[in-house]
C-alpha positions as CSV (number, residue, x, y, z in Angstrom):
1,X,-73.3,99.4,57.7
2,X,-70.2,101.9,57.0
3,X,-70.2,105.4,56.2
4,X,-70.1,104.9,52.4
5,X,-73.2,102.5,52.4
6,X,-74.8,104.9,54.4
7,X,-74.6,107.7,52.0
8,X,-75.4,105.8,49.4
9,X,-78.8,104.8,50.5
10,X,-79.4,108.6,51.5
11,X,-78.1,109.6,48.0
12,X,-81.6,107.9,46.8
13,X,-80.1,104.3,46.8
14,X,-79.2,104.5,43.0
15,X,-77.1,101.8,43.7
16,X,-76.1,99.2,46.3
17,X,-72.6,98.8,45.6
18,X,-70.3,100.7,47.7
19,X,-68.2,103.5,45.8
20,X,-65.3,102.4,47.2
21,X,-62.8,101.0,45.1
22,X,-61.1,97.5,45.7
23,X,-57.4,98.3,44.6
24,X,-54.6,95.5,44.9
25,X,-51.0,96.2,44.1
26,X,-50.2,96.4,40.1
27,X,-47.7,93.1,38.8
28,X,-47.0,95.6,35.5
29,X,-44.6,94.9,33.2
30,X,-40.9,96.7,33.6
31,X,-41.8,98.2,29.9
32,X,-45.1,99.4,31.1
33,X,-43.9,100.9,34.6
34,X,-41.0,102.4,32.6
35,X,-42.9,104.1,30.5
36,X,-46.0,105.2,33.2
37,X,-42.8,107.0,34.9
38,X,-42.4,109.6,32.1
39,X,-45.1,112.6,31.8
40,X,-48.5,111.0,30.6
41,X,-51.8,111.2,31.2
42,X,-54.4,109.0,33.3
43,X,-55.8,106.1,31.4
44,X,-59.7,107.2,31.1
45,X,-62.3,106.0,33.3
46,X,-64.1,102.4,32.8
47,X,-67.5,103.1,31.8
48,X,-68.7,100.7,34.9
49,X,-66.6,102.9,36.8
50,X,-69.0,104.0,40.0
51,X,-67.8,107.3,39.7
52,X,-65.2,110.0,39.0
53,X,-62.1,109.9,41.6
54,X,-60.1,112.9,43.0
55,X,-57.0,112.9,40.0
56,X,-60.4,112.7,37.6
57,X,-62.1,115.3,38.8
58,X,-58.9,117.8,38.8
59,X,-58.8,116.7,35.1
60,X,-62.7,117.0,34.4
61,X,-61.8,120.5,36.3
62,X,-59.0,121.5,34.3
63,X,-61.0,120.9,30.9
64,X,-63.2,123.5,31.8
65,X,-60.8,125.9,32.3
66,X,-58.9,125.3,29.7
67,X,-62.7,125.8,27.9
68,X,-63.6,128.7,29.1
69,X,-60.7,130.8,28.5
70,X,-60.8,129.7,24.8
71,X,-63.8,131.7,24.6
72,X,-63.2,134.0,21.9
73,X,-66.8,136.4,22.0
74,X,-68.1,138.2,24.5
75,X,-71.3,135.8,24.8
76,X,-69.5,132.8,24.3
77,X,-67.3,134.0,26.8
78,X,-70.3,134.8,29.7
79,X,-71.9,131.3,28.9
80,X,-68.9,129.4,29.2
81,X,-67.8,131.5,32.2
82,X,-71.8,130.6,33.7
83,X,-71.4,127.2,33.3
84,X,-67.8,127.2,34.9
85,X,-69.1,128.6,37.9
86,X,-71.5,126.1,37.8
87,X,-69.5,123.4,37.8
88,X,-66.9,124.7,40.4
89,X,-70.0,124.5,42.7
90,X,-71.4,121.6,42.3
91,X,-67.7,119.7,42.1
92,X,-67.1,121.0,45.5
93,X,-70.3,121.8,47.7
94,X,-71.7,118.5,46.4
95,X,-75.0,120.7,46.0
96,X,-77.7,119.8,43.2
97,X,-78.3,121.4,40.0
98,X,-81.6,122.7,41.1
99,X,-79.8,124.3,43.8
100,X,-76.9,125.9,42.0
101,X,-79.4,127.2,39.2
102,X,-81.1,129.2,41.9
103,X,-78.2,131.2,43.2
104,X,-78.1,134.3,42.9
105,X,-74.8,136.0,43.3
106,X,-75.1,139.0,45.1
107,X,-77.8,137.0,47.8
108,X,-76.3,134.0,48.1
109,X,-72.0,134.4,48.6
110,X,-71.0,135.6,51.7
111,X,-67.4,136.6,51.0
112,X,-66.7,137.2,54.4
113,X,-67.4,134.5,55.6
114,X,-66.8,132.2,52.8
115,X,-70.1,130.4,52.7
116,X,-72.5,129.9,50.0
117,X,-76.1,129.6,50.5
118,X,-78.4,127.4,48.5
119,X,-82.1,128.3,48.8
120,X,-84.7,125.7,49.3
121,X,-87.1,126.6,46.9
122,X,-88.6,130.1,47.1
123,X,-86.7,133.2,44.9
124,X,-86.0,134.8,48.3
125,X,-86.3,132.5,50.8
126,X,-82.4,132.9,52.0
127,X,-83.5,132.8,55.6
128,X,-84.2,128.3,55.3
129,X,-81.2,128.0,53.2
130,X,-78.5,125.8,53.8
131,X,-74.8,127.2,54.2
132,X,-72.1,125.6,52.8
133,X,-68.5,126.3,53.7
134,X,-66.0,127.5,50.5
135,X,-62.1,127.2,50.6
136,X,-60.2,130.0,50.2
137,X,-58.9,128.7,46.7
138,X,-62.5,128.2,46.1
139,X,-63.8,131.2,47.2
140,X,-60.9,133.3,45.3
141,X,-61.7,131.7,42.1
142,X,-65.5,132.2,42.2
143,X,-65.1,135.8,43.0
144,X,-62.5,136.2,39.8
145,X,-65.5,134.7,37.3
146,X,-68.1,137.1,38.8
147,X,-65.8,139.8,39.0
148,X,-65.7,139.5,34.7
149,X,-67.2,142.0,32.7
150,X,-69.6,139.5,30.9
151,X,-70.7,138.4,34.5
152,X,-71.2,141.7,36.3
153,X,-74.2,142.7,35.0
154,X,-75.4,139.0,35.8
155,X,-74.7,139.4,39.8
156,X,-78.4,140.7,40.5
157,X,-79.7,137.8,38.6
158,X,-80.3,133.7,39.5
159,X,-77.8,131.4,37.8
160,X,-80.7,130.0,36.0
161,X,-79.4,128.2,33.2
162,X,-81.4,125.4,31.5
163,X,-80.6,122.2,33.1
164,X,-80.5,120.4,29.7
165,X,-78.0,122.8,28.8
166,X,-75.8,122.1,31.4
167,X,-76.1,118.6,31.1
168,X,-75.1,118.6,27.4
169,X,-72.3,120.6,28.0
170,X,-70.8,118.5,31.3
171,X,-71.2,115.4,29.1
172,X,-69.0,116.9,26.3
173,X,-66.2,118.2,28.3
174,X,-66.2,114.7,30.3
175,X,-66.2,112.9,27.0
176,X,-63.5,115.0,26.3
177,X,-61.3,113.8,29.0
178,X,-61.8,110.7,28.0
179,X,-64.3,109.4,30.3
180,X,-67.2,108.0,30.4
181,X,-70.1,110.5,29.5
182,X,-72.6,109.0,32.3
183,X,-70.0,110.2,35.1
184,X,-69.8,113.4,34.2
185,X,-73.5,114.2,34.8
186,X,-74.1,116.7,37.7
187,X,-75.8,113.8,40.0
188,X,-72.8,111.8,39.3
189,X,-70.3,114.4,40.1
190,X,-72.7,115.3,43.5
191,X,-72.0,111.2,44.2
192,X,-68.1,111.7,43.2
193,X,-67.9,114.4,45.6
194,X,-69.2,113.1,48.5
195,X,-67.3,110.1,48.0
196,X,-64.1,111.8,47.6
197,X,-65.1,113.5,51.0
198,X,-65.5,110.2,53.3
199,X,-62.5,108.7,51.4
200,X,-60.4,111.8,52.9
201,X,-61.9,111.1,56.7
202,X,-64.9,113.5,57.1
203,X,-67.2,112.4,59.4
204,X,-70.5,111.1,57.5
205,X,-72.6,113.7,59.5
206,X,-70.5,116.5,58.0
207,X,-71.0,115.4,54.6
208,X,-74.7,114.7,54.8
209,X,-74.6,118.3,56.3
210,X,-72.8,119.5,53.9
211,X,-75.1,117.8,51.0
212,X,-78.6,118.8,52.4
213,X,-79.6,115.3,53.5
214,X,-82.9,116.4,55.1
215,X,-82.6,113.9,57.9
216,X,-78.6,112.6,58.6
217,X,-77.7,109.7,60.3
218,X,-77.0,110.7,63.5
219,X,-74.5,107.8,65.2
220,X,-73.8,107.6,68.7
221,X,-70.6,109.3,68.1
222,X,-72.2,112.7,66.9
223,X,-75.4,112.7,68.5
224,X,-73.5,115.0,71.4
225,X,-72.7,117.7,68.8
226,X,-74.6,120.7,67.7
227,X,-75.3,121.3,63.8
228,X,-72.8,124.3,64.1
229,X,-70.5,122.1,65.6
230,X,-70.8,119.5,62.4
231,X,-70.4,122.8,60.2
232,X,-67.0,123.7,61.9
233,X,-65.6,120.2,61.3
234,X,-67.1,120.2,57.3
235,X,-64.6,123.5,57.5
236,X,-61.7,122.8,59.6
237,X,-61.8,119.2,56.6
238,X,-62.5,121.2,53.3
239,X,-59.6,123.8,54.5
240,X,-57.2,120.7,55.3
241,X,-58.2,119.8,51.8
242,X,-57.2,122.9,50.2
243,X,-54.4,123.3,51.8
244,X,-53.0,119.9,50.2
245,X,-54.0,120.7,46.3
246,X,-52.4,124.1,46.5
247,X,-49.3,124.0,49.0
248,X,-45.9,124.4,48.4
249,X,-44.2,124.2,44.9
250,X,-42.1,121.2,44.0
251,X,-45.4,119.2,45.2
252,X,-47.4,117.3,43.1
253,X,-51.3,115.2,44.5
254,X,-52.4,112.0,43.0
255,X,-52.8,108.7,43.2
256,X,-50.4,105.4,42.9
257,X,-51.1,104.2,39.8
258,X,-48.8,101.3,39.7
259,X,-46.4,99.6,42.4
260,X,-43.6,97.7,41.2
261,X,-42.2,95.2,44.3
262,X,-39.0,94.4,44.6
263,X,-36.2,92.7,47.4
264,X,-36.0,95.4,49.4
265,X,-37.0,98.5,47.3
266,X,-40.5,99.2,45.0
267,X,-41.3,101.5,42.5
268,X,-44.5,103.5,43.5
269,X,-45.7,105.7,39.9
270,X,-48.2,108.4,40.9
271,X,-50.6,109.9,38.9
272,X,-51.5,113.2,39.1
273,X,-54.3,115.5,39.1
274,X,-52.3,117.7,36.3
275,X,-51.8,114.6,33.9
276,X,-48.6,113.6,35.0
277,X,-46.8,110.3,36.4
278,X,-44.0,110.7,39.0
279,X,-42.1,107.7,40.0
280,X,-40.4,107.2,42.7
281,X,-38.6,104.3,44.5
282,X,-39.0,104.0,48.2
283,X,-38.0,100.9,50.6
284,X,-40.5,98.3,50.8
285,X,-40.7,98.9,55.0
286,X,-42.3,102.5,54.1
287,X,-44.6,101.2,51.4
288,X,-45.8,98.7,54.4
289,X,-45.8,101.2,56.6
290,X,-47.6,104.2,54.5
291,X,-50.6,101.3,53.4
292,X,-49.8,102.1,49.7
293,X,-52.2,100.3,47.3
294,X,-53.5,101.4,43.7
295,X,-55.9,103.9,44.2
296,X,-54.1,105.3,47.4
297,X,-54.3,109.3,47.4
298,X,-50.6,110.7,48.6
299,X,-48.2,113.8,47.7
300,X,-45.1,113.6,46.1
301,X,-42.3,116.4,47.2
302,X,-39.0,117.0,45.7
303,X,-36.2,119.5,47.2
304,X,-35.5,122.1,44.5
305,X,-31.9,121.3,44.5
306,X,-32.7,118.1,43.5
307,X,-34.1,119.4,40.4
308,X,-32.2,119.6,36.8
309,X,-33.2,121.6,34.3
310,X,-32.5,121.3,30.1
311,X,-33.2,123.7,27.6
312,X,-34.9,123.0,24.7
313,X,-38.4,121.6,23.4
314,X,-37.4,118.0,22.0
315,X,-37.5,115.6,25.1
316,X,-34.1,115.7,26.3
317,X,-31.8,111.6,26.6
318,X,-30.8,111.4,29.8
319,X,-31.2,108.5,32.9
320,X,-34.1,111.1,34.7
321,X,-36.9,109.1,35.5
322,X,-39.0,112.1,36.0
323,X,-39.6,114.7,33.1
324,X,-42.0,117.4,33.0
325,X,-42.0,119.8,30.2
326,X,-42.5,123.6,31.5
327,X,-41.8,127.7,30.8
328,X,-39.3,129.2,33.1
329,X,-41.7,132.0,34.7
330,X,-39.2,133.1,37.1
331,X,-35.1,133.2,37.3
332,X,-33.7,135.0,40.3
333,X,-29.6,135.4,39.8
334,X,-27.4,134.8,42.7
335,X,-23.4,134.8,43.1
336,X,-22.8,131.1,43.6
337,X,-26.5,129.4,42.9
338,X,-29.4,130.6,40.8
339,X,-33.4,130.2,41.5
340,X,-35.4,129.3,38.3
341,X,-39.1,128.7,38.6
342,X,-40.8,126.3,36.0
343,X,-44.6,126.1,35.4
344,X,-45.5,122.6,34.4
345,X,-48.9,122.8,34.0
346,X,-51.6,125.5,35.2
347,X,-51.6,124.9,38.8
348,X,-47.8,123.4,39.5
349,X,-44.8,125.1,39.4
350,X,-41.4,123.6,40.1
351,X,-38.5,125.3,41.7
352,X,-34.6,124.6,40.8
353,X,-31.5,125.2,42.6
354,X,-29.1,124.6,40.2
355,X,-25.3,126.3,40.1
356,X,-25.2,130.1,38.4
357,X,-22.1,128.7,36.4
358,X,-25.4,126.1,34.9
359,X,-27.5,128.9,34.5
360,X,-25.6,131.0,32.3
361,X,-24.6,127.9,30.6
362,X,-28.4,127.5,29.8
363,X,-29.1,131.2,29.4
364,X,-32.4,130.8,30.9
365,X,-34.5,133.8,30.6
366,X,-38.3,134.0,32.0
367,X,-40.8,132.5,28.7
368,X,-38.6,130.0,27.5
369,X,-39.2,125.7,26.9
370,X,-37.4,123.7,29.6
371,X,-37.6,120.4,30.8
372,X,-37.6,119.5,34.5
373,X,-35.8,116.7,35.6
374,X,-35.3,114.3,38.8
375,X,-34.6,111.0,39.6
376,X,-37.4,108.5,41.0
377,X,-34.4,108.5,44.1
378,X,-35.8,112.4,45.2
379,X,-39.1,112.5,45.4
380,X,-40.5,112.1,48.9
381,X,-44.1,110.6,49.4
382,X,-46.6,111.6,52.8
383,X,-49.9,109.9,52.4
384,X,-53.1,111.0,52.5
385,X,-54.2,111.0,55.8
């Protein structure tokens, strides 16, 4: 029995299929891997899809963002923002609804420490909770919802929202996406989380830690460590995991969406958590060597002065394989070269080198439409480890 059959039966045994997805590499048309390489979004999720995968769940993420801050009144606002935090807890503590409905703001985050506690039953029984672990990204963005206005007042109170509620409202904005409504149920995203965790190498102890399993399947291997010990490798994991989504600029996280073989070289298209598809043609010894199949999480880099830049908000003709539409946010002027920084979407930004004889050609200025464009021959893959 592997690790992902093992959670499953421990997940209530819902289903005896592993979660794992079988992947072989894509045989797409040229047309359809030419046009996979330009900015698009992920097709949606089969509805006999087991569950939601890591580029999905950055989607189902960003939906609700995008959600809440259309709130326009102050109550639609604090539900929205309730519901957010909600989500943002179960999608990455893997903890059940139940659970997150009885925290209690105030009680239950330990900033300093960056831990969340989820009671086991009683209002105030905090001293039989279980602690989970939050990322500093995580952890930042939590604080900023409780730290609104509408919320404040909230802080002394439970979450408790009513579960149909919630349900309704996760099924809409999943729907939304364009996937299935079944997989965006808070059981289903408690399943999708803890499979996106053993897919990126945490030990299976650690996750059923992490999820509450009352009794974990202790293997030979772990049986010598403590449950502190187990904690400290759920953290050391979840901050490695963090670390990747929000790193450097100029990097985009996904998944390879198609592989295109050819005599010595392939063309690898990633999709990416934002919506996007990068493409990018390495030798066919490095896609041997990185393991790359559909499915396969990795990060795509690209130097900044790599990057070209066009003014303008029609889709610019030109031989870039890569183009992502952005506002410059930053432009810092220098004698012989120029730094402009592009925000693509709400979580990537993409810096350019480019020659300050090009930048006054463009007379880029901080809020205008740019595209940003490279060639599938700079962008640098490291898989997942």
């Amino acid at each position: 029995m592997d690790k992902q059959e093992a959670l499953t039966i421990h997940m209530g045994g819902r289903s005896a299929k592993k979660t794992e997805r079988r992947v072989a590499t894509s045989t797409a048309a040229p047309s359809e891997t030419k046009q996979a390489a330009h900015r698009g979004r992920s097709g949606s999720s089969r509805d006999d899809s087991p569950c939601l995968d890591s580029v999905q769940l950055g989607q189902l993420e960003q939906s609700f963002c995008q959600w809440q801050r259309q709130a326009r009144r102050t109550d639609q606002r604090r539900s929205r923002s309730r519901l957010l935090l909600v989500f943002l807890l179960i999608r990455y503590t893997g903890a059940k609804l139940n659970e997150v409905l009885m925290v209690q703001p105030n009680r239950d985050f330990d900033w300093e420490r960056s831990v969340v506690c989820f009671c086991s039953g009683a209002e105030d029984d905090v001293a039989s909770g279980r602690e989970v672990h939050l990322s500093k990204t995580l952890a930042a963005a939590l604080r900023d919802l409780l730290d609104e206005p509408t919320l404040q007042p909230l802080a002394e109170q439970r979450l408790q929202l009513d579960p149909g509620f919630v349900r309704r409202k996760f099924y809409e904005r999943t729907v939304a996406c364009g996937f299935a409504k079944r997989l965006g149920g808070p059981e289903m995203l408690r399943k999708a989380r803890a499979t996106e965790l053993l897919q990126g190498n945490m030990p299976l102890p650690a996750v059923q830690m992490m999820l509450g399993h009352s009794s974990p399947s202790l293997t030979s291997s772990y049986v010598s460590f403590s449950a502190e010990e187990i904690r400290s490798v759920a953290r050391h994991f979840l901050e490695r995991e963090d670390r990747r989504r929000t790193s450097a600029r100029n990097t985009f996280f996904g998944k390879v969406e198609t592989i295109r073989r050819g005599t010595i070289q392939s063309l690898v298209v990633l999709a990416t958590i934002d919506g996007f598809s990068i493409a990018t043609v390495i030798t066919n010894d490095s896609l041997e060597r990185l393991g790359l199949c559909r499915g396969r999480l990795l990060t795509a880099e690209v130097k900044a002065p790599l990057v070209m830049l066009q003014a303008g908000e029609e889709p610019p003709l030109c031989s870039a394989d890569n183009r992502l539409k952005g506002s410059v946010v930053a432009v810092t002027p220098g004698p012989v070269t120029s730094e402009c920084v592009v925000r693509v979407s709400e979580g990537v930004e993409v810096c350019a080198i480019i020659s300050s004889a090009q930048r006054s050609v463009l007379d880029l200025r901080v809020g205008m439409a740019v595209w940003v464009l490279f060639s599938c021959f700079a962008v640098v893959l490291q898989a997942d480890d």
